[in-house]
C-alpha positions as CSV (number, residue, x, y, z in Angstrom):
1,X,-129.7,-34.2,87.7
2,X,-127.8,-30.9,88.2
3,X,-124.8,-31.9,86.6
4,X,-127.1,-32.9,83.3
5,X,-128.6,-29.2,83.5
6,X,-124.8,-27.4,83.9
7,X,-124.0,-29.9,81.0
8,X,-126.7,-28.4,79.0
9,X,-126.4,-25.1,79.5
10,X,-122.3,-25.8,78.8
11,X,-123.4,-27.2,75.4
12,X,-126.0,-24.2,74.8
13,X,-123.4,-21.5,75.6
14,X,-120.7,-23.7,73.4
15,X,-123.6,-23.6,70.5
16,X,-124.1,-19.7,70.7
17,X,-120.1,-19.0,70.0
18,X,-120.0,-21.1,66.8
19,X,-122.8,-19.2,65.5
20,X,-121.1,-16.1,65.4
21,X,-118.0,-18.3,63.7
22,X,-120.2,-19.8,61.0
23,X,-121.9,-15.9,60.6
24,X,-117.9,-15.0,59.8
25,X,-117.0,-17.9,57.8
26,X,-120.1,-17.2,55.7
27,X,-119.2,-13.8,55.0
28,X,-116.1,-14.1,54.4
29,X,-117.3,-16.7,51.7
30,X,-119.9,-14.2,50.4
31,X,-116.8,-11.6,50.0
32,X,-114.5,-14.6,48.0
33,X,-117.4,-15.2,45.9
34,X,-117.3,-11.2,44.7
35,X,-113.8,-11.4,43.6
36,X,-112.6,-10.9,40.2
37,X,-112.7,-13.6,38.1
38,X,-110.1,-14.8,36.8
39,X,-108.5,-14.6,33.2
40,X,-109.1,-17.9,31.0
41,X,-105.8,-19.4,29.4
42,X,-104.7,-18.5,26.2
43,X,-104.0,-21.1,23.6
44,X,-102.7,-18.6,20.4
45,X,-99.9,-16.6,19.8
46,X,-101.3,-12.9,19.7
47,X,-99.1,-12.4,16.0
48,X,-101.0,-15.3,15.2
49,X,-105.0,-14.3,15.3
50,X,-105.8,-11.8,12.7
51,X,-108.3,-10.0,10.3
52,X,-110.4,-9.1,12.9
53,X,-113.6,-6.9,11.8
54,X,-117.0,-6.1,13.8
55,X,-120.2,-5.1,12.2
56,X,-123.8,-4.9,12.7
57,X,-126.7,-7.1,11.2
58,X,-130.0,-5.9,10.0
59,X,-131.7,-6.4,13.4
60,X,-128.7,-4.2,14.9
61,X,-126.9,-7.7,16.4
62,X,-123.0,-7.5,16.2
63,X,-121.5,-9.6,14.2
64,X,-117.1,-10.7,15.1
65,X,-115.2,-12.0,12.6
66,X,-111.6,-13.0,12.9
67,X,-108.8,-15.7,12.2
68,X,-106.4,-17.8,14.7
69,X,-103.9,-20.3,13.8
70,X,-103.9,-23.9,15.6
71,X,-100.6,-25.5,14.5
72,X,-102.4,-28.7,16.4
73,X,-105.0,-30.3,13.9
74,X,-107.1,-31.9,17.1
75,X,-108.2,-28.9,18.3
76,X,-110.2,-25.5,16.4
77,X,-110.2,-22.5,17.4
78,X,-113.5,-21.0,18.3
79,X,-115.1,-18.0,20.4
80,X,-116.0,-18.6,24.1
81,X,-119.4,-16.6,24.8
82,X,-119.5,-13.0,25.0
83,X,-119.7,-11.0,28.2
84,X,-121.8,-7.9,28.4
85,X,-120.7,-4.7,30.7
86,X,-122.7,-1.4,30.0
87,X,-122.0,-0.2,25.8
88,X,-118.6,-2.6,25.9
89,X,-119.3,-6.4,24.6
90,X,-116.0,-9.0,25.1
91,X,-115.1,-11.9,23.5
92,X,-112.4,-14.4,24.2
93,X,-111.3,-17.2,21.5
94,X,-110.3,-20.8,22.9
95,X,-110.4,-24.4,21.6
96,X,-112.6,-26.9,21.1
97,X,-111.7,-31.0,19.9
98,X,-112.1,-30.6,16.2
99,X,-115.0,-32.7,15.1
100,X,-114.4,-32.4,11.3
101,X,-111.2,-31.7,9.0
102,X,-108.6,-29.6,9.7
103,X,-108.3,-26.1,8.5
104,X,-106.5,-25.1,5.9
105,X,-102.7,-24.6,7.0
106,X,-103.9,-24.4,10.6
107,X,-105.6,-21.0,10.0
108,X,-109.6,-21.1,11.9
109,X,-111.9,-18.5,10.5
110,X,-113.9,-17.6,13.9
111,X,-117.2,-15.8,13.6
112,X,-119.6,-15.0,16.2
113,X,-123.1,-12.8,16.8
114,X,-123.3,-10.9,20.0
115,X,-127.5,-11.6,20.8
116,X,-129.2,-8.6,22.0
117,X,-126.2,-5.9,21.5
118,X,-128.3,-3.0,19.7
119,X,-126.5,-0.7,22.9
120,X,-122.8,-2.3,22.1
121,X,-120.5,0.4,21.2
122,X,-117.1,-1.3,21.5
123,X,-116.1,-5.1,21.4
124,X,-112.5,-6.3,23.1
125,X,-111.1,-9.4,21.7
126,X,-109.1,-10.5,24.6
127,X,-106.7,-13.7,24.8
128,X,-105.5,-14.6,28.8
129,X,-106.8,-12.1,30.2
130,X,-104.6,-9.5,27.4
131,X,-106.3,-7.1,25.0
132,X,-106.3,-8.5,21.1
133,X,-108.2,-5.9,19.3
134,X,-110.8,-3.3,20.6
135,X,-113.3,-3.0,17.8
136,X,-115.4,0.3,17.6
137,X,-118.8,-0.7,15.9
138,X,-121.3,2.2,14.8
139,X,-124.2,2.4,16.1
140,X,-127.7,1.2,13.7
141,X,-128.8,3.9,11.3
């Protein structure tokens, strides 16, 4: 019997330590989950993406407009979903299987409206992570 109760209070003690572990482990988890994230890959050729013009709709909704060349018939080029920090809006084209015909001479008109951007100032067109084109837009009025 009293060597059941030392192993019990063994195992309890044992039990306590690893607590403080895991309480470690799970912060440094919480701090890994903060870190930047990481820049997507970038399919085009930045002197191949070009015309690139930003303007505002009626209901004060940006509006990107731009072209990027897919030599690769498969694939179009399209924009990935903006991302919204403070007055700056950025956008970030990729690819996408091509469900249709191919462009013509492997040039992709790429449009896109920025929902609920009435505060947007300034869009970045970025490609891996690398600045494209930083378009000023004026504000509605």
């Amino acid at each position: 019997m009293r060597s059941l109760l030392i192993a019990g209070a063994a195992a309890l003690l044992c039990g306590c330590g690893q607590s403080n572990d895991d309480a470690a482990a799970n912060r440094a988890a919480a701090n890994g989950a903060q870190s930047e994230k990481k820049a997507a890959y970038c399919f085009f050729d930045p002197a191949k993406m070009k015309d690139w013009a930003a303007s505002r709709d009626k209901t004060g909704n940006i509006t990107v407009k731009g072209r990027a060349y897919r030599e690769d018939s498969r694939y179009k080029a399209v924009f990935g979903p903006p991302e919204l920090s403070g007055t700056t809006a950025t956008l970030s084209p990729t690819i996408t299987q091509n469900d249709g015909y191919a462009s013509p001479e492997g040039w992709w008109d790429l449009t896109a409206t920025i929902p609920n951007s009435t505060a947007i100032d300034t869009v970045i067109v970025t490609c891996g992570g690398k600045t494209v084109v930083t378009l000023p837009v004026k504000a509605k009025g």
